[in-house]
C-alpha positions as CSV (number, residue, x, y, z in Angstrom):
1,X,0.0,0.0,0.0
2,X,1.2,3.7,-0.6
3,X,1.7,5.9,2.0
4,X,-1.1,8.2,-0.1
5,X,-3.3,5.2,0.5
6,X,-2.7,4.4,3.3
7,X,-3.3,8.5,4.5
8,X,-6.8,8.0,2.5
9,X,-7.9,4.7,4.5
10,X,-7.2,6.2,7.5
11,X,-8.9,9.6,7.0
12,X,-11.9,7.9,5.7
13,X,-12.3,5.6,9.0
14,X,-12.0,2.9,6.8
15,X,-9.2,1.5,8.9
16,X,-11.6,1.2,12.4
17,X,-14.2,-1.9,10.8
18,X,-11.0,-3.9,11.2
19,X,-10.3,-2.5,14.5
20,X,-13.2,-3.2,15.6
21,X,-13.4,-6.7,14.4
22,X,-12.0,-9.9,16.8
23,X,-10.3,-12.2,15.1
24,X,-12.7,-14.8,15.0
25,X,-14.5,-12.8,12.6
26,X,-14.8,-12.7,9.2
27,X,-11.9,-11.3,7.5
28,X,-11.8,-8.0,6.0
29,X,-10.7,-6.7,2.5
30,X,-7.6,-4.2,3.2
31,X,-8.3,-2.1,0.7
32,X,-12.1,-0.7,1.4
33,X,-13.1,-2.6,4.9
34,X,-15.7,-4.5,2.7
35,X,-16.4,-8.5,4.7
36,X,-14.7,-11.0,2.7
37,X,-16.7,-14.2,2.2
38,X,-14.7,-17.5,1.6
39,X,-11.8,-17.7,0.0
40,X,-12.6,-15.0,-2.9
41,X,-9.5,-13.7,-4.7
42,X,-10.8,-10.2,-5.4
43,X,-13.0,-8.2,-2.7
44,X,-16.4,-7.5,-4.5
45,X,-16.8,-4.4,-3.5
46,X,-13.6,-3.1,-4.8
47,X,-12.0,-5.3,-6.8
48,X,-8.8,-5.6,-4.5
49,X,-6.7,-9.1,-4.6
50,X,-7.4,-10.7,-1.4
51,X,-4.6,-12.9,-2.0
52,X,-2.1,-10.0,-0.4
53,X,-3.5,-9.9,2.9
């Protein structure tokens, strides 16, 4: 992630739904906070590869 990235997530609050989250949850896409379900390789909110987590 680039530091203007990472400055964006973090200004939007993006950053606090993983916060938030135990770690028994499900897991989170790093790139928008959307819920990842299964084993996708691309966050269907955004497009992001989940594999980079």
């Amino acid at each position: 992630m680039r530091a203007s990235e990472l400055i964006k997530w973090y200004e939007s609050g993006s950053y606090q739904k993983i916060v938030d989250k135990d770690a028994s949850d499900t897991l989170t896409c790093f790139n928008c906070g959307a819920e990842l379900k299964g084993k996708e390789k691309f966050c269907g909110e955004c497009g992001a590869n989940t594999s980079k987590r």
